[in-house]
C-alpha positions in Angstrom: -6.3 21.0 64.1 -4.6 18.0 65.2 -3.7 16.7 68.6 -0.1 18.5 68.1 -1.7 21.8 66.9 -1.0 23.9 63.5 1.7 23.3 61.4 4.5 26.0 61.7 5.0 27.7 58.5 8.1 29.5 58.6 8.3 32.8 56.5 11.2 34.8 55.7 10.9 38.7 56.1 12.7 41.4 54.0 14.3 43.8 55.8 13.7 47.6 55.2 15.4 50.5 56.1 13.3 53.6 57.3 14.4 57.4 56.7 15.0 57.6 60.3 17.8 54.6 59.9 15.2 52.4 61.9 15.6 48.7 60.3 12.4 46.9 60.4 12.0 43.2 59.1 9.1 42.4 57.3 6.2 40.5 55.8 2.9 41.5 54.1 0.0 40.3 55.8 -1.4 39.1 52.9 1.1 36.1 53.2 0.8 35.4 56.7 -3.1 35.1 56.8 -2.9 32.9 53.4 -1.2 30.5 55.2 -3.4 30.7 58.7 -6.6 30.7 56.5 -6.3 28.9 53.3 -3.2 26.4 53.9 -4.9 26.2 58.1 -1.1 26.4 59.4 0.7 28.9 61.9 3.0 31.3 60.0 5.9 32.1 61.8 8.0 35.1 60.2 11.7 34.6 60.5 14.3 38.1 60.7 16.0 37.7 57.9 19.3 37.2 59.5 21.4 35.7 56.7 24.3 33.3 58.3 23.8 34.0 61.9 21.8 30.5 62.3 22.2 27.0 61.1 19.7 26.8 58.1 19.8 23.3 58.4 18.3 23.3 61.9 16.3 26.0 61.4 14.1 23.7 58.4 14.2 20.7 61.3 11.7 22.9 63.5 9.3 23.2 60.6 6.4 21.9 59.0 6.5 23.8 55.5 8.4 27.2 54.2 6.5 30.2 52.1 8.7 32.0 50.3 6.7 35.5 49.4 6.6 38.2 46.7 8.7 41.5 47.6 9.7 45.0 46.1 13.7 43.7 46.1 15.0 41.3 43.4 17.6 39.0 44.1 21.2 40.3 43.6 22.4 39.0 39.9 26.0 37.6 40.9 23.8 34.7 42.8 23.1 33.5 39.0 25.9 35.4 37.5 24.0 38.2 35.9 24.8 41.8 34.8 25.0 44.4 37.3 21.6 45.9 38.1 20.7 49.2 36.9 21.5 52.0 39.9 17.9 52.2 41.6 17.4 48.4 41.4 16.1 48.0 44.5 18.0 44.5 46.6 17.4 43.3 50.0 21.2 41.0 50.3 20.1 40.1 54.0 16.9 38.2 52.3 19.0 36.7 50.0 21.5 35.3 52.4 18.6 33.8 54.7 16.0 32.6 51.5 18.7 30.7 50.0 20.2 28.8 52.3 16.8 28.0 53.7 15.4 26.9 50.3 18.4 24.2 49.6 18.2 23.3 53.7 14.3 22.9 52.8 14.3 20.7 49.5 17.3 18.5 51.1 15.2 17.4 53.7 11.7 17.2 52.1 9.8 20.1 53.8 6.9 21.4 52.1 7.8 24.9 49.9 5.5 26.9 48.5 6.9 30.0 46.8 4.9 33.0 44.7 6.7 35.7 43.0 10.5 37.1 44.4 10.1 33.6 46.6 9.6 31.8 42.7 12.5 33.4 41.2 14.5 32.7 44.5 13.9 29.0 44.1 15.3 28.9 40.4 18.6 30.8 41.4 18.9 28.6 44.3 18.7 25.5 42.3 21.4 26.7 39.9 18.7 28.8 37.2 19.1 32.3 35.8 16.8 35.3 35.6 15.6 37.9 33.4 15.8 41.1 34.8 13.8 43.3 32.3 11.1 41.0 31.1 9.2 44.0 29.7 12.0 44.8 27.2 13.2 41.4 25.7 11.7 41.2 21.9 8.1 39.0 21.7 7.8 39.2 25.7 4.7 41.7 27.3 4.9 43.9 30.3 4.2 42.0 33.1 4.8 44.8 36.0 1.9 46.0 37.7 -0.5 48.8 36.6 0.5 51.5 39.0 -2.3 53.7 37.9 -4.7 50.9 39.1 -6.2 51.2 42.9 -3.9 48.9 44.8 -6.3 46.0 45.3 -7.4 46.2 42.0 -3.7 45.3 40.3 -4.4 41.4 42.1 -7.1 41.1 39.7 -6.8 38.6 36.6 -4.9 39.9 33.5 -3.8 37.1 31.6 -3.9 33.6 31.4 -1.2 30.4 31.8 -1.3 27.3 30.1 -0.7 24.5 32.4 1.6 22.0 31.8 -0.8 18.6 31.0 -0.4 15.9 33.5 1.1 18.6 36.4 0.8 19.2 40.0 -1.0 22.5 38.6 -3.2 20.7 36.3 -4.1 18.1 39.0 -4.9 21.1 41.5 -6.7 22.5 38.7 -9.5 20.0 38.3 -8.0 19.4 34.8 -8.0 22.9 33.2 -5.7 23.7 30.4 -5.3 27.2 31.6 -6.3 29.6 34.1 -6.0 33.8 34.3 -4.1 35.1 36.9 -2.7 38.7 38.0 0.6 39.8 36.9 2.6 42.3 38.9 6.6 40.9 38.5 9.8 42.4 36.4 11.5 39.4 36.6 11.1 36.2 35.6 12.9 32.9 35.7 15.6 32.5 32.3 17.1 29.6 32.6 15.4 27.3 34.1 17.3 25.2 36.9 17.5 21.8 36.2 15.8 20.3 39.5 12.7 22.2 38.2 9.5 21.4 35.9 7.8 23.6 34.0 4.0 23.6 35.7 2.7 26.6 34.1 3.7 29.3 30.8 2.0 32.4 29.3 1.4 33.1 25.8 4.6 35.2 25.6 6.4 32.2 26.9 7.5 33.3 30.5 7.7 30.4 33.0 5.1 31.6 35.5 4.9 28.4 38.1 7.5 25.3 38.5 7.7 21.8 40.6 10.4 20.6 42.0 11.8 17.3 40.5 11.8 14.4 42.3 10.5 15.6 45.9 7.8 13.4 47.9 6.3 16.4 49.5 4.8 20.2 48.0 7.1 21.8 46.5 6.4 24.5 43.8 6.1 27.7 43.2 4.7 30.7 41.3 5.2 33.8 39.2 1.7 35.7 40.1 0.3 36.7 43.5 -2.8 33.9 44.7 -2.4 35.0 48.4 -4.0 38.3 48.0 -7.7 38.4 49.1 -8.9 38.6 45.6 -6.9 35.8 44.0 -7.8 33.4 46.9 -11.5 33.6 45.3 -10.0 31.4 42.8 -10.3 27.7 43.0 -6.9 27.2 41.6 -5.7 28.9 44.9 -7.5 27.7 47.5 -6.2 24.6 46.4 -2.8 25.5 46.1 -3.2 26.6 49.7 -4.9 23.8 50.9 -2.1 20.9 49.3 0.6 23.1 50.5 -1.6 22.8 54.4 -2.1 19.0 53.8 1.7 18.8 53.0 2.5 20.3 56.3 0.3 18.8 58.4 1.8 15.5 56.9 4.9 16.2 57.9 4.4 17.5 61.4 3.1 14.0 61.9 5.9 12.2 60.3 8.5 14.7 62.6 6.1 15.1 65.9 5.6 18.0 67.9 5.4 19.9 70.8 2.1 22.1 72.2 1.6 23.7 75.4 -2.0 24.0 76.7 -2.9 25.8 79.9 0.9 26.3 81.2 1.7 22.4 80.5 4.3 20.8 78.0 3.2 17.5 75.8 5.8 15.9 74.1 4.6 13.7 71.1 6.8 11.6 69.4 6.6 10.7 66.0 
């Protein structure tokens, strides 16, 4: 910890609606202890709230922004898709908050680190294109979950990613040309926005992790799940985890920061 405390990770919720009508905004634990744990930052969860604040100066009170995996895909007329098919389940409140946040985010060099509905959300943002169906396109395998599986047991390894040779992922990697990972995702990035770099690509050819060109700080995301318990065994996501910490504890130096111990203010500037 430095003298200014954790970083402050923000993470956006979804929002779900109970049978009741209760609305309840959420985030899987998972996420939120990946980030305290393996990245050594404070997650903060933010309502997704779409428009009602200044994206802009909601980035400026951060240190890094983790965008996570979810039941909802994005809504197709952000990328000018077909129409879901009825049941397709959307959360339009995340998307108006994750969106904004992600361009607010890149514009001013915060750390981003983004894993499966959060990975797709930083393609469309950047202009890219999704697959909807993955499962059904010709050559492609089916990447959704095993639902017959024990819960924890669908975060296990199921295929492997080459990674791109020279990469962020590659470095992380200790220089491996691939690495298994879990697959539990419908979607999957079609076009890919041209701000982005392929880091990693399975055998059938889906883009399963991507860098953001031209950014000083972490910024890149993933198609698979390495916050869950299981997948943070793996070397390649503890250190995913632990750049994506370093990033953020960079830049709360380079902004400054404000802790209060034992009912007293310090003010640090940068």
């Amino acid at each position: 910890m430095t003298e200014h405390g954790l970083p402050i990770v923000g993470v956006p919720c979804c929002v779900e609606a109970q049978d009741e009508g209760a609305i309840f905004h959420k985030v899987g634990e998972k996420y939120l202890m990946a980030v305290a744990r393996a990245s050594h930052c404070m997650p903060l969860t933010i309502p997704a709230l779409g428009d009602w604040y200044d994206p802009y100066e909601l980035v400026a009170k951060l240190d890094g922004l983790m965008l996570t995996g979810s039941p909802s895909n994005v809504e197709p007329h952000h990328y000018e898709g077909e129409a879901s098919r009825p049941g397709t389940h959307h959360d339009p409140v995340r998307d108006a908050t994750t969106l904004p946040l992600i361009t607010a985010a890149l514009e001013i060099g915060l750390p981003l680190f983004a894993v499966c509905r959060g990975h797709q959300e930083l393609n469309v943002a950047l202009g890219g294109t999704l697959h909807q169906y993955v499962q059904e396109l010709e050559g492609k395998q089916d990447h959704r979950s095993d639902k017959t599986r024990p819960h924890d047991e669908r975060y296990l390894e199921c295929h492997s990613v080459t990674l791109t040779p020279g990469g962020v992922l590659q470095t992380l990697s200790g220089g491996e040309t691939s690495v298994m990972v879990n697959s539990l995702h419908e979607q999957a990035i079609d076009r890919i926005a041209d701000r982005l770099e392929i880091e990693a690509i399975s055998d059938d050819g889906v883009i399963e992790a991507v860098s953001v060109k031209g950014t000083e700080s972490f910024a890149l995301s993933v198609q698979w799940h390495p916050e869950h318990p299981l997948a943070l065994e793996w070397p390649l996501s503890r250190a995913m985890f632990a750049a994506f910490g370093e990033a953020c504890k960079q830049r709360q130096a380079s902004r400054g920061g404000t802790v209060r111990r034992g009912g007293r203010g310090r003010n640090h500037a940068a």
